[in-house]
C-alpha positions as semicolon CSV with decimal commas, in nm:
position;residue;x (nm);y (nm);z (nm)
1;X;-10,714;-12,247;-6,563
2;X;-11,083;-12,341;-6,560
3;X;-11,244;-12,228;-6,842
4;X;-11,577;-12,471;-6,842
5;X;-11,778;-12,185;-6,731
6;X;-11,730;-12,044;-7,027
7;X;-12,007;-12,291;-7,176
8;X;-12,261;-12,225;-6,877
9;X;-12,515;-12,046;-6,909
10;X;-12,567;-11,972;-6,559
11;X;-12,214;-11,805;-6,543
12;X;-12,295;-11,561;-6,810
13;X;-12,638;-11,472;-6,620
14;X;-12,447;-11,474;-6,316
15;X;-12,143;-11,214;-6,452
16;X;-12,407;-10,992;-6,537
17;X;-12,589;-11,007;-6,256
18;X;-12,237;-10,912;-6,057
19;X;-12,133;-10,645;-6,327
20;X;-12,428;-10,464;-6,252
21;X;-12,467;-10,498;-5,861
22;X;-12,047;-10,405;-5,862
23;X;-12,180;-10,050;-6,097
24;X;-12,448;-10,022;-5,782
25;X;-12,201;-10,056;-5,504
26;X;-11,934;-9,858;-5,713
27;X;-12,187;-9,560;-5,712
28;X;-12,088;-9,474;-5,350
29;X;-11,728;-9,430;-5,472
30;X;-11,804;-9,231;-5,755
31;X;-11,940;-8,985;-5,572
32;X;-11,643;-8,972;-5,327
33;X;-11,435;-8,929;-5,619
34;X;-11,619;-8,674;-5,760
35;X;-11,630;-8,416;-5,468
36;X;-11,245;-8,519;-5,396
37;X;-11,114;-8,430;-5,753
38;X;-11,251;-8,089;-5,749
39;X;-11,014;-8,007;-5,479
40;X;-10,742;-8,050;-5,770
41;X;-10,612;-7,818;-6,045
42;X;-10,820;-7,899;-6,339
43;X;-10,529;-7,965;-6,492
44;X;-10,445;-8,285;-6,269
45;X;-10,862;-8,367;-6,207
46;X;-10,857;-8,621;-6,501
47;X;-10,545;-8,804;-6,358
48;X;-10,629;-8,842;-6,021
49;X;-10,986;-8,992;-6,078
50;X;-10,767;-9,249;-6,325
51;X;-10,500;-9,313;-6,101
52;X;-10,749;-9,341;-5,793
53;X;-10,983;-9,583;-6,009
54;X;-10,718;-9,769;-6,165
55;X;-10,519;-9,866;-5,827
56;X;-10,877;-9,941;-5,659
57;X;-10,902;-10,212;-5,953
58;X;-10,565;-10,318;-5,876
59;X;-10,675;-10,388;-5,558
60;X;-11,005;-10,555;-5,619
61;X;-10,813;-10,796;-5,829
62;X;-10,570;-10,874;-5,588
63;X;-10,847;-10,878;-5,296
64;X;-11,035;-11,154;-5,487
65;X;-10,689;-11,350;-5,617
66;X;-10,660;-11,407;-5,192
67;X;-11,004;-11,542;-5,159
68;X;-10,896;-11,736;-4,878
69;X;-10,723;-11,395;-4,630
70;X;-11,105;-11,252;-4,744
71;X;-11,258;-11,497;-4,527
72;X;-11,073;-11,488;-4,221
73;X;-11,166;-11,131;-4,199
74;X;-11,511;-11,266;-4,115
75;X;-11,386;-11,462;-3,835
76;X;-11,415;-11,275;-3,495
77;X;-11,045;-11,164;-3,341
78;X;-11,214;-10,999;-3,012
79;X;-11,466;-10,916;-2,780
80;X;-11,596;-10,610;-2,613
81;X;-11,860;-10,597;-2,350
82;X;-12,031;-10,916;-2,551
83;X;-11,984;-10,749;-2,889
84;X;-11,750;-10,937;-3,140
85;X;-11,489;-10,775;-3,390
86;X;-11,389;-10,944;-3,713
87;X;-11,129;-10,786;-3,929
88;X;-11,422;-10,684;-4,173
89;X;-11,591;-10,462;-3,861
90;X;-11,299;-10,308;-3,824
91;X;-11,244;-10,224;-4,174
92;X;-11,615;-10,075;-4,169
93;X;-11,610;-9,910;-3,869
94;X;-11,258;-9,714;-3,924
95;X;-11,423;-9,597;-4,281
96;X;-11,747;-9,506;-4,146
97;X;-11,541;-9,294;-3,926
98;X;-11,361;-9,148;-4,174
99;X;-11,635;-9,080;-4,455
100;X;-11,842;-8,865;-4,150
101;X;-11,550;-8,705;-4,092
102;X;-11,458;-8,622;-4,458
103;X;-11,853;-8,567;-4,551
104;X;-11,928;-8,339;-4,222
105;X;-11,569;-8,070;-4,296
106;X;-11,670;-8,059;-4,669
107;X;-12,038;-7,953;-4,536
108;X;-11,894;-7,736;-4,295
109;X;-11,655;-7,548;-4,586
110;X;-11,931;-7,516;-4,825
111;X;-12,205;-7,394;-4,556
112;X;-11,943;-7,137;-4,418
113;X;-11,880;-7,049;-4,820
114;X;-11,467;-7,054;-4,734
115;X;-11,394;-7,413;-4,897
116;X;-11,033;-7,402;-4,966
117;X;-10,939;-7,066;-4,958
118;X;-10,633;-6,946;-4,951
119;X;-10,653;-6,542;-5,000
120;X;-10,905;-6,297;-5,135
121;X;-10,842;-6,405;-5,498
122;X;-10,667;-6,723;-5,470
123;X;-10,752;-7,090;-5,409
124;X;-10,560;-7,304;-5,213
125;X;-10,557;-7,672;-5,420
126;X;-10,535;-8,000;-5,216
127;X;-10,213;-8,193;-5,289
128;X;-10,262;-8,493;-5,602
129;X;-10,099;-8,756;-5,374
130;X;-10,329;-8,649;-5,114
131;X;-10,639;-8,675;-5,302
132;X;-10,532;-9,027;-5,457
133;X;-10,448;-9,156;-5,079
134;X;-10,836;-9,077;-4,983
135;X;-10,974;-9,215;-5,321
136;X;-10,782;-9,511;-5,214
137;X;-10,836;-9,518;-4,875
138;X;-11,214;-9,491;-4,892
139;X;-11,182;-9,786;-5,206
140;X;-11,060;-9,999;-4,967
141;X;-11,375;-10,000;-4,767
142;X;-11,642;-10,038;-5,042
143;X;-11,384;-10,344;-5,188
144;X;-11,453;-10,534;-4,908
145;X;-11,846;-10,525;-4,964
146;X;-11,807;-10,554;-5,337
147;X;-11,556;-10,845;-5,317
148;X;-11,760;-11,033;-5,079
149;X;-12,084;-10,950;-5,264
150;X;-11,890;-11,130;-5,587
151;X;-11,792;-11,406;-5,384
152;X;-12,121;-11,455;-5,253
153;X;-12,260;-11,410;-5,623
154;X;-12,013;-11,681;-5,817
155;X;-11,830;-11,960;-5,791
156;X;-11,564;-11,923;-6,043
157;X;-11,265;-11,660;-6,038
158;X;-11,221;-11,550;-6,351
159;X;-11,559;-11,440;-6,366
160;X;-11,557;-11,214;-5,978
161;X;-11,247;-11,057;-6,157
162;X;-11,418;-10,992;-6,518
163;X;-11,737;-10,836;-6,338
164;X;-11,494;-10,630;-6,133
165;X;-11,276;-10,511;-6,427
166;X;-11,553;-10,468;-6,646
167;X;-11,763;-10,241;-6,343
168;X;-11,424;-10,058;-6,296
169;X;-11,381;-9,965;-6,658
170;X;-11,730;-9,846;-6,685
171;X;-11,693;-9,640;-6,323
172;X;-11,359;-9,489;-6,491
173;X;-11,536;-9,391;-6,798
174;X;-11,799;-9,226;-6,624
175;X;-11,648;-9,051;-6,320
176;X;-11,534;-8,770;-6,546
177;X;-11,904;-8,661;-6,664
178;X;-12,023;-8,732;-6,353
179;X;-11,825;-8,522;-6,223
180;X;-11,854;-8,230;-6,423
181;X;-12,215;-8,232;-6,301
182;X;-12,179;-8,296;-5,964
183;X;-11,961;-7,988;-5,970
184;X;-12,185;-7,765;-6,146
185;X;-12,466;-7,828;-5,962
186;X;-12,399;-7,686;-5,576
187;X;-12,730;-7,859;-5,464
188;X;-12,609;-8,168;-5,637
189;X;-12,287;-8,118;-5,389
190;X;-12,478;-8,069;-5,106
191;X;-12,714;-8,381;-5,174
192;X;-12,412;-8,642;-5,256
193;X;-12,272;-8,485;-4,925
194;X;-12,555;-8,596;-4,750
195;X;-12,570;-8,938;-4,895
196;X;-12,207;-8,980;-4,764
197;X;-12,312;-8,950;-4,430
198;X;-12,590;-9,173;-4,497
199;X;-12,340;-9,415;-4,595
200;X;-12,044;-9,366;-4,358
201;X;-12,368;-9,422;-4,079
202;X;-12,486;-9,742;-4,217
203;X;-12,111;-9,857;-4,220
204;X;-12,037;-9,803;-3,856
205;X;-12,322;-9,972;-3,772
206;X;-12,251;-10,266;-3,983
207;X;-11,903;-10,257;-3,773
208;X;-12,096;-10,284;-3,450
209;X;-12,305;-10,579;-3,602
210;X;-12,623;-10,422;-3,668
211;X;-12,713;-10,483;-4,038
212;X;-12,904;-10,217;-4,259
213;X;-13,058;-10,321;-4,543
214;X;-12,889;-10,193;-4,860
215;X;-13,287;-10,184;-5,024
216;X;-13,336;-9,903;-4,775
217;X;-13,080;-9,706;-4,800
218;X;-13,046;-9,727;-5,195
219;X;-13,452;-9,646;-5,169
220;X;-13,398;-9,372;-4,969
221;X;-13,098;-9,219;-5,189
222;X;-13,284;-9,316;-5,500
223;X;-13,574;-9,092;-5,376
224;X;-13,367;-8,797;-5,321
225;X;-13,223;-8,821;-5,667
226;X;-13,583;-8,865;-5,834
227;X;-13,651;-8,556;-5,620
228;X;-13,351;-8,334;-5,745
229;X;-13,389;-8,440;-6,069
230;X;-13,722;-8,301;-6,049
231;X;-13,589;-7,918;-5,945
232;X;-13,263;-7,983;-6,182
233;X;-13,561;-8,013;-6,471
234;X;-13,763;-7,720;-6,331
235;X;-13,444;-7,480;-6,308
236;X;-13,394;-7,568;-6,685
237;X;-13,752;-7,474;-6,779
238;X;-13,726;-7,169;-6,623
239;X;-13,481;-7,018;-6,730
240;X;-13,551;-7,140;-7,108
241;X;-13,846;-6,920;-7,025
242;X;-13,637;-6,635;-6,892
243;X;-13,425;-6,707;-7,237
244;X;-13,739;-6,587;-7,399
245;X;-13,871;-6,292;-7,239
246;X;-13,569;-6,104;-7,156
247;X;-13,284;-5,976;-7,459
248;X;-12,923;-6,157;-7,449
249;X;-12,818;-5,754;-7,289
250;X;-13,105;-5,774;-7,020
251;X;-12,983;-6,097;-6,905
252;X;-12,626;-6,015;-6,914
253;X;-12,740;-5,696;-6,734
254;X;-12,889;-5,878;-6,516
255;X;-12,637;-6,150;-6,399
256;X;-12,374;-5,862;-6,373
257;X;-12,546;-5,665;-6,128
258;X;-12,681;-5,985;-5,932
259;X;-12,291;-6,051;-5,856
260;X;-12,277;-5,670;-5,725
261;X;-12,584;-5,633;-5,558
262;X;-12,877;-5,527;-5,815
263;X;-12,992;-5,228;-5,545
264;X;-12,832;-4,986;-5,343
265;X;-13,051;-4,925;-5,106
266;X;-12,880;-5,118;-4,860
267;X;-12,569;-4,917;-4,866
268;X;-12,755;-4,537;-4,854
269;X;-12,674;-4,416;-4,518
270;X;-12,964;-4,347;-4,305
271;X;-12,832;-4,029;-4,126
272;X;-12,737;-3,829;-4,431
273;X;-12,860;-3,499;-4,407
274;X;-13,105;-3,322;-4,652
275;X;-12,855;-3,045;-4,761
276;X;-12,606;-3,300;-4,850
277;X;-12,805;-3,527;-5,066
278;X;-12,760;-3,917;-5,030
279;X;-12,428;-4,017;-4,842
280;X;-12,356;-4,361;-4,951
281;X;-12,147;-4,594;-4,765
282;X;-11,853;-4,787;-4,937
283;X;-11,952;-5,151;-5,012
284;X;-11,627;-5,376;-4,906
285;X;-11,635;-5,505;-5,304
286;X;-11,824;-5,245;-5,500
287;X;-11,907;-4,903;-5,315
288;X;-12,198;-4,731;-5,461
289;X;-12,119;-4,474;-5,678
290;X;-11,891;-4,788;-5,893
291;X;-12,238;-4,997;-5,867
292;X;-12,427;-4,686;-5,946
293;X;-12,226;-4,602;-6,261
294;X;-12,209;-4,991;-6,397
295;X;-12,571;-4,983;-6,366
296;X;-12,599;-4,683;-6,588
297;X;-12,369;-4,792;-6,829
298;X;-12,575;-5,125;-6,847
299;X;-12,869;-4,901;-6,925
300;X;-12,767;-4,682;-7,165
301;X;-12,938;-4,907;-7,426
302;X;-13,301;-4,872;-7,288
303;X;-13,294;-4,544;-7,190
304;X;-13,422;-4,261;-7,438
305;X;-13,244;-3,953;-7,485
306;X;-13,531;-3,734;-7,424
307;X;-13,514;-3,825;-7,005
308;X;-13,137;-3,679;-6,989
309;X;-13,210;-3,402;-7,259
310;X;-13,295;-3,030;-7,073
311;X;-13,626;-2,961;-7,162
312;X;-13,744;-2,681;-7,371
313;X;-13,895;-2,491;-7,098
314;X;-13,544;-2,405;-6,895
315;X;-13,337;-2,356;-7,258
316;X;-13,149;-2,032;-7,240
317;X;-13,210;-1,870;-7,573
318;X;-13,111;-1,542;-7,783
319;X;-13,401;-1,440;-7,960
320;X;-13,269;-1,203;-8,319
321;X;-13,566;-1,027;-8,338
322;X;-13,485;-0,838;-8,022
323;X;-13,279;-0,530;-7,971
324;X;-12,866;-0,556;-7,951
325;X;-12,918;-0,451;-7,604
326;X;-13,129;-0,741;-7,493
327;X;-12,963;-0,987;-7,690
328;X;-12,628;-0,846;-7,491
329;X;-12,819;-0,871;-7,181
330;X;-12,923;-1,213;-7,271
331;X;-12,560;-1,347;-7,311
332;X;-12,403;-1,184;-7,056
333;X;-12,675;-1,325;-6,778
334;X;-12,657;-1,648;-6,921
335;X;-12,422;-1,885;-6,709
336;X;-12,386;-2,139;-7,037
337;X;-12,167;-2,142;-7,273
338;X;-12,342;-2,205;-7,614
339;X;-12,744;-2,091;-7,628
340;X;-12,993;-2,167;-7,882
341;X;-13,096;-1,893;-8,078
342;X;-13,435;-1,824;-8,247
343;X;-13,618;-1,556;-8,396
344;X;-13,955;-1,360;-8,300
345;X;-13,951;-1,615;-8,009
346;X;-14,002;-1,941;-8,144
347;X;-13,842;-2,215;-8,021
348;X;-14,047;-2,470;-8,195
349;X;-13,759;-2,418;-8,519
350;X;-13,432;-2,266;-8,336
351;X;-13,174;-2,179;-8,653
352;X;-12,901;-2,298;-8,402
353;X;-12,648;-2,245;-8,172
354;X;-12,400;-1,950;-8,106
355;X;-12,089;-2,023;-7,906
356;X;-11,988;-1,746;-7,645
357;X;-11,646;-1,750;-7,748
358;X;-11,705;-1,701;-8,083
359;X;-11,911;-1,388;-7,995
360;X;-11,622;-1,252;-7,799
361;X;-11,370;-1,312;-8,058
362;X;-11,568;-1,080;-8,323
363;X;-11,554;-0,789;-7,991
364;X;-11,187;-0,860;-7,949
365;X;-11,129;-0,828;-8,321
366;X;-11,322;-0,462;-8,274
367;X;-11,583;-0,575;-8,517
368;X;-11,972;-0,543;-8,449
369;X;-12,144;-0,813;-8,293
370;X;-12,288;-1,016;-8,615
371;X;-12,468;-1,340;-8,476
372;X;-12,562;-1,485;-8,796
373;X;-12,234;-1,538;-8,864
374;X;-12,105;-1,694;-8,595
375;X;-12,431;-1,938;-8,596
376;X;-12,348;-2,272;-8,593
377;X;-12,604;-2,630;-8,677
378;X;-12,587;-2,904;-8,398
379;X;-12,679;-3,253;-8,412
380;X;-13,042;-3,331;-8,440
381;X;-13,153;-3,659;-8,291
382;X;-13,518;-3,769;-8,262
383;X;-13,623;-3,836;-7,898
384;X;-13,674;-4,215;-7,909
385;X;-13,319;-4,282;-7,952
386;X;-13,109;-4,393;-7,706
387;X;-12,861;-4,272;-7,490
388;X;-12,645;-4,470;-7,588
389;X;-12,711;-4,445;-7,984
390;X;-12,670;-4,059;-7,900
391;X;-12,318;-4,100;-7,736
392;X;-12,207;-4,322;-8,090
393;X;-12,348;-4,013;-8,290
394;X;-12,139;-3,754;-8,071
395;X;-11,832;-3,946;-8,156
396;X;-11,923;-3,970;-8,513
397;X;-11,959;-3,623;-8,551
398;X;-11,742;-3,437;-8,303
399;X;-12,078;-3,293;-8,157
400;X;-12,108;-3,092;-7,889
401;X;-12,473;-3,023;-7,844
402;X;-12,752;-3,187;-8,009
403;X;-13,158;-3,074;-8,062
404;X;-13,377;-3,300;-7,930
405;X;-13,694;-3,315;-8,148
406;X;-14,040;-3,489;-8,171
407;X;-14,185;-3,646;-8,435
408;X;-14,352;-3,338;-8,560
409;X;-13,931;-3,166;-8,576
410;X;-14,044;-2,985;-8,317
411;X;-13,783;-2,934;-8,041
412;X;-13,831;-3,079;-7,695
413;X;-13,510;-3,011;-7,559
414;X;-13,138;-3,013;-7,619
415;X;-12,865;-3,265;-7,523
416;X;-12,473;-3,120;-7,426
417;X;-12,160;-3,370;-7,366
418;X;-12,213;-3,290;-7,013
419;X;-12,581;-3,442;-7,007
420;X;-12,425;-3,802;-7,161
421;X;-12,197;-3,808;-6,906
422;X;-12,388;-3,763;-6,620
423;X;-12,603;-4,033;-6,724
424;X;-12,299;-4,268;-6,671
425;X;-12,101;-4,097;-6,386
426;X;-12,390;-3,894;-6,206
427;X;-12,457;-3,554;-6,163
428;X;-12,188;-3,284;-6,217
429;X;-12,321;-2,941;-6,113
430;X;-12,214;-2,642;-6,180
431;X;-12,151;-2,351;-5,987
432;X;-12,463;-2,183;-6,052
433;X;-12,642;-2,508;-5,976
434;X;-12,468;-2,558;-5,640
435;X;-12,760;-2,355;-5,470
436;X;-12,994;-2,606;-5,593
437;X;-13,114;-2,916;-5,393
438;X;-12,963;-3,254;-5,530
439;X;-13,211;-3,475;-5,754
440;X;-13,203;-3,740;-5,486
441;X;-13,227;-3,583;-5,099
442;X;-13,244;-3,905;-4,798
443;X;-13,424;-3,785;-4,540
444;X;-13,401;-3,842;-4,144
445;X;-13,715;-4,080;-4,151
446;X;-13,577;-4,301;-4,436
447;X;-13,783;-4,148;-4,703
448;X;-13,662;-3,999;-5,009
449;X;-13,738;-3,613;-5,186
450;X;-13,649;-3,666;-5,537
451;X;-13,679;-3,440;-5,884
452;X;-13,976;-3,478;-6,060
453;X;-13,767;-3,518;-6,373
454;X;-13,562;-3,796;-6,209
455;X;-13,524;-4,116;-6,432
456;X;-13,693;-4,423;-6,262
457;X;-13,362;-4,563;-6,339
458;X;-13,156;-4,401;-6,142
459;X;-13,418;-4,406;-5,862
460;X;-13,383;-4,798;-5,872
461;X;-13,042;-4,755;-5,730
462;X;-13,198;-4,668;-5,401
463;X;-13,559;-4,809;-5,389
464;X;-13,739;-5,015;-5,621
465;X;-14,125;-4,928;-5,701
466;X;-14,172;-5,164;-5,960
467;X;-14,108;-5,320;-6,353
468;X;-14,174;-4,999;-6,563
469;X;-13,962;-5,112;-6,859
470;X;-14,227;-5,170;-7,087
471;X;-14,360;-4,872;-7,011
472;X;-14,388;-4,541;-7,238
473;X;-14,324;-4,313;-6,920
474;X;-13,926;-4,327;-6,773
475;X;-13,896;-4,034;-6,474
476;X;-14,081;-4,003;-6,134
477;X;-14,320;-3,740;-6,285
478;X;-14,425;-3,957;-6,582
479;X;-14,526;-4,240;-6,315
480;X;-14,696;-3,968;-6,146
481;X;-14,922;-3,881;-6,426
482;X;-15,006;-4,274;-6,543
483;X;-15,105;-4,312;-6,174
484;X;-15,336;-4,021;-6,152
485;X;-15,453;-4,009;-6,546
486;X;-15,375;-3,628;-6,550
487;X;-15,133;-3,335;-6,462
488;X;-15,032;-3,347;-6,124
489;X;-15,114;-3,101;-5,885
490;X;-14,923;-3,010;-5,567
491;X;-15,025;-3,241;-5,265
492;X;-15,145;-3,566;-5,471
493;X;-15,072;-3,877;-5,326
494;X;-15,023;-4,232;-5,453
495;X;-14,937;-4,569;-5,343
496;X;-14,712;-4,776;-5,614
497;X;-14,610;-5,092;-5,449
498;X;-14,433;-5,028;-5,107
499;X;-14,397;-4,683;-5,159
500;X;-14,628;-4,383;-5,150
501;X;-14,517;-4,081;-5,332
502;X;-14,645;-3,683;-5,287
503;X;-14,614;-3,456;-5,460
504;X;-14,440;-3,138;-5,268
505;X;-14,418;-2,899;-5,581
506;X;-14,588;-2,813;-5,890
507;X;-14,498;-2,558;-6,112
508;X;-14,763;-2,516;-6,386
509;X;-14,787;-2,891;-6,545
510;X;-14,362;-2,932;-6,438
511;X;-14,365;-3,133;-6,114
512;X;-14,083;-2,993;-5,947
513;X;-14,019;-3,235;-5,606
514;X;-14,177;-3,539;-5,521
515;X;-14,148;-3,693;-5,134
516;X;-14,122;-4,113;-5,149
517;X;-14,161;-4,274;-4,833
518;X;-14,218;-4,626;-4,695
519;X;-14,617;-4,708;-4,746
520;X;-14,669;-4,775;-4,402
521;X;-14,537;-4,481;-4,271
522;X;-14,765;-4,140;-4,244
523;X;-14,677;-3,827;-4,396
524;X;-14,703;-3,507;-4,217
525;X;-14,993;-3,280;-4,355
526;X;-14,782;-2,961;-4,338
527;X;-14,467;-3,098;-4,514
C-alpha cells in the first residue's frame, strides 16, 4: 500500500477538505434518517439509524474500493429523443423519484394529522427491516455524489475512504440528537420535508442532464434554517416570559384545558330553550359538563370562598329573642335543614347553628323545645380563602357548614357541603329551587340571561369577556359595578369587550339577572 501521502501536505489539506464537503452532502441523509426512524418503536430508533448508517459506510467503502465500475456509470448506455442515459442518471433519476414520493405521503400524513395510525389510541409502527431498506436505499443515491465528489477531490485511496469513514462516524454520532430535535419540533418536520423535495427535484433533473448548482440549493436551504432558527429562538423567549408571569398551576391549567378545548361555547346548543337552561351538546372527546367540571376543579385554587358562599341577605335564621311560636313557625317554613340562629336579630354575631333533627329528637323524646342546647359552632373561615383551602378544612374537621366572615368577624354569608360541590360538579337544586330560573339561561338569539351572582368563572365556560384574574371583583354583578363605578340600577348597559351586558333586575343594591348578548347585536327596549 501507498503510504507517501502520508508526508504531503496537500493530502492532509485535501482529507479535510473531503471530510467536511462528505458532512455537507451527508446532511441530506441525515435528515432522511431522521424522519424515517420516528416511524420505529423508540425502543428499536437507536438501532436502525446505526444499522442504516453503518451499512451505508459499508457501501461507500466498497463503492470507492471499485473506482474503476464508478466510472463507467458516467459513460452513456442509451438514448432517448437526443437525451443520453448513463448508469449515474439512472441512479438519480429513480431516487429523485422515490424521495418525492416518500417526502410528498409523509406531507400528506402529517397535513391530514393521521400519520400512522392504526386505531383511536394506538399507533401503527413501520417494520425495522423496512425502515433500514429506505435508509439504504436512499444512501445509495447520495453515495454516488459523495463518492464521485471524493474522487474528484483526491488522488489517493486510502484517503477517499478515511474522509468517508471519518464523515460517517461523525453523521452516526449525530443522527441521534438530531433527531430528537427534528422530532420535537413539528415545523422542523415540515421544513426538512420540504427540503426533501427540494432535493429529490434537483436529482431528477440532474438525471435528465440539467445541472443545478449545489451553491443554490444549499443557499436556499441554508436560508430557511437561519429563518427557523429565528422563530425556534422566539418560541423559547416567549414562553420563558410566559414562565414568569403565570404560576407552575396556571400553566398546567392552562395546557390541560388547551388539549380539551379552553371554552365551551362552541358546544352550547343554539336552540335550547329559556325554561331549560343551557343544553349542551356532547363533544366526541370531552362533552361539556366533563370540560365544565375539570375546569372548576382547575380553579378551585383562585377562586374565593365568599363567590360560592350564600350571602347574608337570603340566610334562613331563628332569631331567640322571639316568641316559641315564631321560632316554630320559623323552622317549620324553612325548607333547610340546619339555620343560623341569632338573637334580637343580629346576624352580624350568629351564636350558631341548630340542626332540625336535633330539634325533633327533643319533641320525640316529649321534652320542651330547648334550642340552646341543641346549638351547635360551625367552621369559621375568613372570605379570602379559597375554595379549595375550604374543601381541605371540611375534611379536617368533619364540617358541615361553615360562617363566612369579613375582616371585621362580621358574617357575610355561610358555606354548606352542598355549595363546595357545586362549585366542582355544577348546580344541584333542590326542590324548592326547581321553580327558579337556572343561573345560566341561552336564549333563541344566541345571547345569554345569567345570575347576577354568577362567578365570571363559570361564565367563561360559555363566553369569554375578558382577563379579570387580577381583579378584586369575581361574579357578573361585581364586573357590573367596576364598569359603572356604583350600584347598579335596573336597565344599565355596558359594553366589555364583545359583549354588552343589561341589567334586567335589581333588587335594592342585589342585581338579580343580567342579559349578555353579542355587541353588535341590538337589544329590545321592552325586554
Amino acid at each position: 500500500m501507498d503510504l507517501s501521502w502520508l508526508s504531503d501536505p496537500a493530502a492532509w489539506l485535501g482529507l479535510l477538505t473531503l471530510i467536511i464537503l462528505e458532512i455537507v452532502l451527508g446532511i441530506d441523509n441525515l435528515i432522511f434518517v431522521a424522519i424515517l426512524a420516528e416511524k420505529l418503536p423508540p425502543e428499536q430508533r437507536d438501532r436502525a439509524r446505526i444499522t442504516g448508517l453503518s451499512l451505508a459506510l459499508i457501501m461507500r467503502l466498497g463503492l470507492l474500493a471499485s473506482i474503476s465500475w464508478l466510472v463507467t456509470l458516467t459513460t452513456p448506455l442509451f438514448s432517448v429523443w437526443g437525451q443520453s442515459f448513463a448508469g449515474r442518471d439512472l441512479i438519480m433519476l429513480g431516487g429523485g423519484i422515490f424521495l418525492l414520493f416518500k417526502a410528498t405521503t409523509e406531507l400528506h400524513e402529517r397535513l391530514e394529522g393521521v400519520e400512522h395510525a392504526k386505531g383511536a389510541t394506538q399507533r401503527a409502527y413501520a417494520a425495522f427491516g423496512t425502515v433500514v431498506a429506505q435508509i439504504l436505499v436512499l444512501d445509495a443515491v447520495f453515495s454516488i455524489d459523495s463518492v464521485i465528489t471524493a474522487i474528484g477531490m483526491s488522488e489517493h485511496l486510502p484517503v477517499m475512504m478515511l474522509a468517508v469513514i471519518v464523515a460517517m462516524i461523525l453523521m452516526i454520532a449525530a443522527s441521534k440528537p438530531l433527531t430528537a430535535f427534528v422530532n420535537a419540533h413539528p415545523t422542523v418536520v415540515m421544513l426538512c420535508l420540504g427540503f426533501l423535495l427540494m432535493i429529490g427535484f434537483s436529482l431528477i433533473a440532474e438525471g435528465f442532464g440539467f445541472h443545478i448548482p449545489k451553491g443554490y440549493l444549499y443557499a436556499a436551504i441554508g436560508f430557511s434554517v437561519l429563518i427557523e432558527a429565528f422563530n425556534q429562538v422566539s418560541q423559547a423567549n416567549r414562553i420563558r416570559y410566559l414562565n414568569r408571569t403565570q404560576s407552575f398551576r396556571e400553566r398546567t391549567a392552562n395546557a390541560v384545558l388547551s388539549l380539551m378545548g379552553s371554552r365551551l361555547a362552541d358546544s352550547a346548543a343554539p336552540e335550547a330553550k329559556p325554561e331549560a337552561g343551557p343544553q349542551p351538546v356532547e363533544d366526541t372527546a370531552f362533552g361539556h359538563n366533563e370540560r365544565a367540571m375539570i375546569h372548576s376543579v382547575l380553579t378551585l385554587a383562585e377562586r374565593p370562598i365568599r363567590v360560592i358562599a350564600t350571602p347574608r341577605a337570603d340566610i334562613h335564621r331563628l332569631d331567640l329573642s322571639q316568641p316559641e311560636a315564631a321560632q316554630r313557625k320559623a323552622l317549620r317554613d324553612s325548607p333547610y335543614s340546619r339555620l343560623v340562629v341569632i338573637r334580637s336579630g343580629s346576624i352580624d354575631e350568629p351564636l350558631g347553628i341548630v340542626a332540625r333533627k336535633d330539634l325533633l329528637a327533643q319533641l320525640l323524646d316529649g321534652r320542651p323545645l330547648d334550642i340552646d342546647a341543641a346549638l351547635r359552632q360551625p367552621l369559621v373561615l375568613p372570605e379570602t380563602v379559597t375554595v379549595l383551602k375550604a374543601l381541605e378544612s371540611f375534611r379536617q374537621h368533619a364540617a358541615d357548614m361553615a360562617f363566612v366572615v369579613d375582616e371585621f368577624g362580621s358574617l357575610e354569608g355561610i358555606v354548606t357541603q352542598k355549595d363546595l360541590m357545586e362549585a366542582i360538579a355544577g348546580e344541584f337544586p333542590e326542590e324548592h329551587e326547581r321553580h327558579e330560573l337556572p343561573a345560566i339561561v341561552v336564549q333563541d338569539d344566541g345571547s345569554y340571561d345569567v345570575e347576577g351572582s354568577l362567578e365570571l368563572v363559570t361564565l367563561e365556560q360559555y363566553l369569554t369577556l375578558g382577563d379579570f384574574e387580577d381583579e378584586d371583583f369575581h361574579t357578573v354583578a361585581g364586573l357590573l359595578m367596576d364598569c359603572l363605578e356604583r350600584i347598579p340600577r335596573e336597565g344599565d348597559e355596558v359594553t366589555v369587550g364583545d359583549w354588552k351586558l343589561r341589567v334586567t333586575a335589581q333588587k335594592g343594591n342585589r342585581t338579580e339577572r343580567v342579559r349578555i348578548s353579542p355587541a353588535a347585536s341590538d337589544f329590545d327596549a321592552g325586554i
